[in-house]
C-alpha positions, 0 to 999 in steps of 0.5 A, a space after each residue: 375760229 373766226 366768223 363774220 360777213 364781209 370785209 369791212 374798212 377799217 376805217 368804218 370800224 372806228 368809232 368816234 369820241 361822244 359829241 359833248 352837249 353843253 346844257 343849262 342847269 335844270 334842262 333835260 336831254 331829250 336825246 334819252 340820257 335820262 333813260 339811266 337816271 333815278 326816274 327812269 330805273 323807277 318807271 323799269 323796276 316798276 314795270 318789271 315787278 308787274 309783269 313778273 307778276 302778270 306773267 307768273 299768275 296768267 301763265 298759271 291760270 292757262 296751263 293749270 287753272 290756278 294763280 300759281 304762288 303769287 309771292 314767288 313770282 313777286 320776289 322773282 320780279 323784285 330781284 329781277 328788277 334790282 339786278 336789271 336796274 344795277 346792270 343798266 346803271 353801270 351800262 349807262 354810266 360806262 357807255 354814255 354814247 350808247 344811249 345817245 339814240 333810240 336804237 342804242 337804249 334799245 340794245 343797251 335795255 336788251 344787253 341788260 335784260 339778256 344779262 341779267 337772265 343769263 346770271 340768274 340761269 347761273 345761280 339757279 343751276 349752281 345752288 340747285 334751286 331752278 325745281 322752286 320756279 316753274 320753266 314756262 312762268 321763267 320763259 313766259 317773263 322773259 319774253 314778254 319783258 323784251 319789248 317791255 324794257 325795250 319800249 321803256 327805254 325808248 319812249 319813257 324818258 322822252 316822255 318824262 324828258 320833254 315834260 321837264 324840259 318844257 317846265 324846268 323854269 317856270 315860275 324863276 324870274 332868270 338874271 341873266 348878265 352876258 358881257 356886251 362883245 357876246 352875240 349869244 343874248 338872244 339865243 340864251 333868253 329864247 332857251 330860257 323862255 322855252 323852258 318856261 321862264 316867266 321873268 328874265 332880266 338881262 343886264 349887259 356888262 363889259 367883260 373886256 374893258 381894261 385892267 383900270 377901268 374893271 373895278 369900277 365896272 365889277 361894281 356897277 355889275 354887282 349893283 344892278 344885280 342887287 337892285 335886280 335881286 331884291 325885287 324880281 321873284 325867286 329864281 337863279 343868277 346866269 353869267 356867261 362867262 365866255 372870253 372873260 378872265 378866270 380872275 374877273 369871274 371869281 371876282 363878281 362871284 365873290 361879290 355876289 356870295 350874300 345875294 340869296 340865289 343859285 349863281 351858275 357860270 356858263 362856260 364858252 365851248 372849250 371849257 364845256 367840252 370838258 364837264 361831262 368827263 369824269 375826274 380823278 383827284 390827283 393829291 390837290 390837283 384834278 386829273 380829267 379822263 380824255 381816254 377810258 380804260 378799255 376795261 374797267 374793273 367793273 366791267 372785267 369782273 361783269 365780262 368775267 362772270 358771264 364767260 363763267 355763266 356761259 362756259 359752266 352751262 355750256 359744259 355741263 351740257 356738252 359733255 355727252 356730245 363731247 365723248 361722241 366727237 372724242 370717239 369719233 376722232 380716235 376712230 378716225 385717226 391715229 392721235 390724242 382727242 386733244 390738240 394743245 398749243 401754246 399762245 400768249 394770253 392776257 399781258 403776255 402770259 403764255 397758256 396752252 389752248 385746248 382744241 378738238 385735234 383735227 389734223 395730224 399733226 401737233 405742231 408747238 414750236 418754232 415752225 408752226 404752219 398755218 392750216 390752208 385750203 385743201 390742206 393734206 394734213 386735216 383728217 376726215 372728221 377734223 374738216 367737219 369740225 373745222 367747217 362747223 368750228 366744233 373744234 374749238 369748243 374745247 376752250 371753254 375749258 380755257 374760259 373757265 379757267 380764267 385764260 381766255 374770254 368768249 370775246 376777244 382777239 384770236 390768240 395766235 400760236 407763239 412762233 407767229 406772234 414773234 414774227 409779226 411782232 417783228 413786222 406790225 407795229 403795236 402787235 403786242 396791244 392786242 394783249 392788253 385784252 383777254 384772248 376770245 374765242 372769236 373776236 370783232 375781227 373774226 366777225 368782219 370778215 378776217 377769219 381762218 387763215 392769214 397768209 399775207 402781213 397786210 392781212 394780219 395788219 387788218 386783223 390786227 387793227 380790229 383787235 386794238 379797235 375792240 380793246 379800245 372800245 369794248 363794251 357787254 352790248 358789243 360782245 353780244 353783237 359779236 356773239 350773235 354775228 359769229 353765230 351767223 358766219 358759222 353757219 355760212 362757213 366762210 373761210 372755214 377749211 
């Protein structure tokens, strides 16, 4: 199955590392990262329970002229709210790049939402309790908190952001000591006083002097410091700690340890770019993550539970339209319904795909040709469901059974793994993510068949580019692009 609108580069398909800001204590970015932080979940949550409420009690009083059950809607909108909080939480804190702009809040709040929905559908259905909730008040919140959340998202944390950022200091009398070679004096008591620091007092020192000569030279620091200290008013200790020596700085926070203030160290651009990565402790030393897993537990066991809540509702409502294209097939030809091949699945491990049997044929061994245009051997009702991909619905058998996902690169039949293993390299990382039913190289362009090694590579390439930067907000892309490809049927034969 592949799906997707044009032939996109490869290169454009490449998403670069965050861009790493470096702030002071106590200062805001206004880019929205506060969107995931404890207040903004606070304005969410809020907002959510109101309007389940609102929603649930006006839907009522339109269709049926009474308030309906406010409690129920009120613990609909508590839950709601916790599960759409959490799931924004773990959004935000795996996707930090996601909420670098307005339009990435905005999916990363739908991604959330839709979620989050998706997941109650589930539970509903399985514990058979959707009759306790009335469909229209469900709907009527859902469509209704879209925009809600979106514009949350969006506009809230600047709000709440820039009334932080513009008062973060005020009423701090600021010691500032920056080493006399720095050019960064200016800049630091500007950014300070916009952030409504009332006293800044800077006191120049020279970081690079010689061995024998910084001694005396820490001492005259740490006096004026003092000096400084016991008269200014309340307020934090800045040093700027570029180009000078790890020891030199550990040195003056030794001799400041009895100063009743906050000392903070401001480290030159090298060492910056460091602090907003996560650490792992590694015995006594500290390991810093340069390059995330593709998937992390969490995020597999999210992935997994919406490939089940997806499947198990897709399937149950399948079935009868199952049994009409079953009929069909043997109607048409002669042959099982099911088509079943072997592939290597998730780190190697061979499974057998189920499809919809389209062709004569049941090819699964060391030859396996690749369907082509006009190609003889597909049946009458088997270029139909080829056309519309009906024939792979089948593998949300192989979904639930845990062998494949909705998103994730294309499994190929065993023969052409081998092959093209032989032929592109680091062919076999694709499989260090679960196999999909349609994947972002699908959806770019590169779906049906691949008759040349450059356009395997290309396929390829786009499988690695999705291992590396998988994420919930991308597979729903994906999903909402395929939906668009099969509709235009391209490449489809």
């Amino acid at each position: 199955m592949g799906y997707l609108d044009g032939h996109e580069s490869s290169k454009q398909l490449v998403e670069f590392p965050p861009r790493v800001y470096s702030r002071l204590p106590g200062e805001f970015d206004l880019s929205g990262e506060l969107a995931v932080t404890v207040p903004g979940l606070i304005i969410d949550g809020a907002g959510i329970f109101l309007l389940s409420l609102f929603s649930g009690m006006a839907y009522n009083f339109i269709v049926f002229r009474n308030l309906g059950e406010p409690s129920i809607f009120a613990g609909t909108g508590l839950l709601v709210a916790v599960l759409f909080c959490g799931t924004s939480r773990f959004l935000g804190t795996s996707q930090r790049t996601a909420v670098s702009r307005g339009s990435g809040r905005a999916r990363l709040a739908l991604t959330a939402w839709i979620t989050t929905f998706l997941f109650l559908v589930f539970v509903a259905f399985s514990l058979k309790i959707g009759t306790q909730f009335s469909r229209g008040a469900v709907l009527s919140f859902f469509v209704l908190g879209m925009p809600l959340v979106v514009a949350s998202r969006v506009f809230a944390p600047r709000i709440l952001a820039r009334t932080l950022y513009a008062n973060a200091y005020r009423g701090s009398e600021v010691i500032l000591a920056i080493p006399q070679e720095s050019a960064s004096t200016e800049t630091m008591s500007h950014e300070l006083r916009t952030r409504g620091c009332q006293g800044l007092h800077t006191i120049v020192f020279d970081g690079a002097c010689k061995a024998i000569e910084w001694p005396n030279e820490r001492q005259r620091l740490l006096k004026r410091i003092i000096e400084t200290a016991r008269c200014a008013g309340p307020g934090e200790i800045y040093l700027l700690g570029a180009n000078i020596a790890q020891e030199r700085i550990l040195s003056i926070q030794a001799g400041l340890r009895l100063v009743p203030r906050a000392v903070f160290v401001i480290p030159d651009e090298s060492v910056a770019s460091f602090l907003s990565r996560p650490v792992r402790r590694v015995g006594s030393s500290v390991a810093i993550e340069m390059q995330r897993v593709p998937l992390s537990a969490a995020a597999r066991a999210l992935k997994r539970a919406i490939d089940i809540a997806v499947a198990g509702t897709a399937l149950t409502f399948m079935l009868p339209f199952f049994g009409v294209i079953a009929l069909a097939i043997k109607l048409d030809s002669k042959g099982p319904v099911f088509f079943r091949q072997s592939r290597n699945g998730y780190r190697g491990r061979p499974f057998r795909i189920l499809k919809f049997r389209t062709m004569t044929v049941l090819e699964d061994g060391a030859v396996v040709r690749q369907a082509g245009r006009n190609d003889q051997r597909v049946t009458r009702v088997g270029r139909w469901l080829r056309k519309t991909s009906v024939d792979e619905l089948p593998q949300l058998l192989n979904i639930f059974k845990g062998e494949m996902s909705l998103v994730g690169p294309r499994p190929h039949a065993i023969a052409h793994d081998e092959l093209y293993a032989k032929l592109i390299e680091d062919y076999e990382l694709r499989q260090h993510v679960k196999p999909g039913v349609t994947g972002w190289a699908q959806v770019n362009g590169l779906r049906g068949e691949t008759p040349t090694v450059d356009l395997m590579f290309r396929r390829i390439e786009c499988d690695l580019w999705y291992a590396a930067n998988y994420s919930v907000a991308l597979d729903l892309r994906i999903l909402a692009r395929t939906a668009l490809v099969v509709l235009r049927q391209d490449n489809a034969y």
